[in-house]
C-alpha positions as CSV (number, residue, x, y, z in Angstrom):
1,X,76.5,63.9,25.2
2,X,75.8,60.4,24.0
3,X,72.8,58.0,24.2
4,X,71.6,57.5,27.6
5,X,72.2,61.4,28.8
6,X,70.0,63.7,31.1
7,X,69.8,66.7,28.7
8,X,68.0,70.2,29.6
9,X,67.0,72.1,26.5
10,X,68.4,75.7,26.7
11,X,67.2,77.2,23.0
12,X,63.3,76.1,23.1
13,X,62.9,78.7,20.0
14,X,62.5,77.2,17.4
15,X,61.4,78.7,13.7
16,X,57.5,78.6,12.6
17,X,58.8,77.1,9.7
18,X,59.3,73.2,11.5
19,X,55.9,73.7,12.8
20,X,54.6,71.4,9.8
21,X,57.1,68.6,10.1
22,X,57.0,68.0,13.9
23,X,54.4,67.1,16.4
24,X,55.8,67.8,19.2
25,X,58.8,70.2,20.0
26,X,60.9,70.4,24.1
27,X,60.5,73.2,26.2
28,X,63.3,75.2,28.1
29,X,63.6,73.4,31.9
30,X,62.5,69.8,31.6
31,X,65.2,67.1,31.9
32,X,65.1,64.8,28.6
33,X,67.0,61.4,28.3
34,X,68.1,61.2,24.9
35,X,67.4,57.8,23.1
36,X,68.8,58.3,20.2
37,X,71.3,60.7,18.3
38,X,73.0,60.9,14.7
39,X,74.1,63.0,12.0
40,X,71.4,64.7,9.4
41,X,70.7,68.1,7.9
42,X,70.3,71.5,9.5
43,X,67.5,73.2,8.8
44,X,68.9,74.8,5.9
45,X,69.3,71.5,4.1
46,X,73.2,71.1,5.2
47,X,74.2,68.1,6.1
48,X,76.6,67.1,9.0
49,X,74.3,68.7,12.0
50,X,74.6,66.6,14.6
51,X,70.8,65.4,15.9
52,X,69.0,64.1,19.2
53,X,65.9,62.0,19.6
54,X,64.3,61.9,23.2
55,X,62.3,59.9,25.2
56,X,59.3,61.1,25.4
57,X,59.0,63.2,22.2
58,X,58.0,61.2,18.9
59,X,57.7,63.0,15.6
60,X,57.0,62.4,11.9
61,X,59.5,60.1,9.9
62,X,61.7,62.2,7.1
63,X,60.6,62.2,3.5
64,X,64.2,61.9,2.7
65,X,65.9,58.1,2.6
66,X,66.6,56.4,4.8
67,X,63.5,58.4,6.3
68,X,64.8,59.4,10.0
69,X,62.8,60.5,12.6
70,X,63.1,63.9,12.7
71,X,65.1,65.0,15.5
72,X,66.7,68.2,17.0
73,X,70.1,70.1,16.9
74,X,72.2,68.7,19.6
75,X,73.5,72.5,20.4
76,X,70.2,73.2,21.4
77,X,71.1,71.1,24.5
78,X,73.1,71.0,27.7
79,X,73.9,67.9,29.3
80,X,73.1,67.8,32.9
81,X,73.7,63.8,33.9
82,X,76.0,61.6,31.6
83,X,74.5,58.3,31.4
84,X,75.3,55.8,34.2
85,X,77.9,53.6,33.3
86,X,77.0,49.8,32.9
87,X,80.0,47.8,34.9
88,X,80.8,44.1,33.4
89,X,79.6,42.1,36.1
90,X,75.9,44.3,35.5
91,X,76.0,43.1,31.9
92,X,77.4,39.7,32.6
93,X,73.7,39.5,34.7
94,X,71.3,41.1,31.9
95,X,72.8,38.6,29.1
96,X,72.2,35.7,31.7
């Protein structure tokens, strides 16, 4: 799984609790492209959880510095589609 990858999201239950610091939250069956991921805390304030941000789902900034968006537990995810691969003579043309 790395930027750029089709993603389903097979564990759409997610605790009341994250209700207050997310406006939006995936569903179970939609294909998601993920746009972003890193490494942040689990829900129990442990760090090293790796996270995803998709397209298509925006949520509130983290109170904590350096003030991430807040994203989702990768594990929560399958990928379905690894992102397409960009071949030299493709990027050769996009920096022209």
């Amino acid at each position: 799984m790395q930027v750029g990858s089709k993603v389903v999201c097979v564990d759409g239950n997610f605790p009341k609790e994250l209700y207050q610091f997310y406006w939006k939250f995936p569903i179970e069956g939609p294909i998601y492209t993920i746009r972003d991921m890193g490494v942040g805390v689990s829900i129990n304030g442990e760090p090293g959880e790796v996270y995803v941000l998709l397209e298509g789902i925006e949520n509130p900034l983290s109170t904590q510095p350096p003030h991430p968006e807040r994203g989702f537990n990768a594990c929560r995810f399958r990928e379905v589609e690894p992102p397409a691969e960009i071949k030299a003579e493709d990027l050769a043309e996009m920096e022209a």
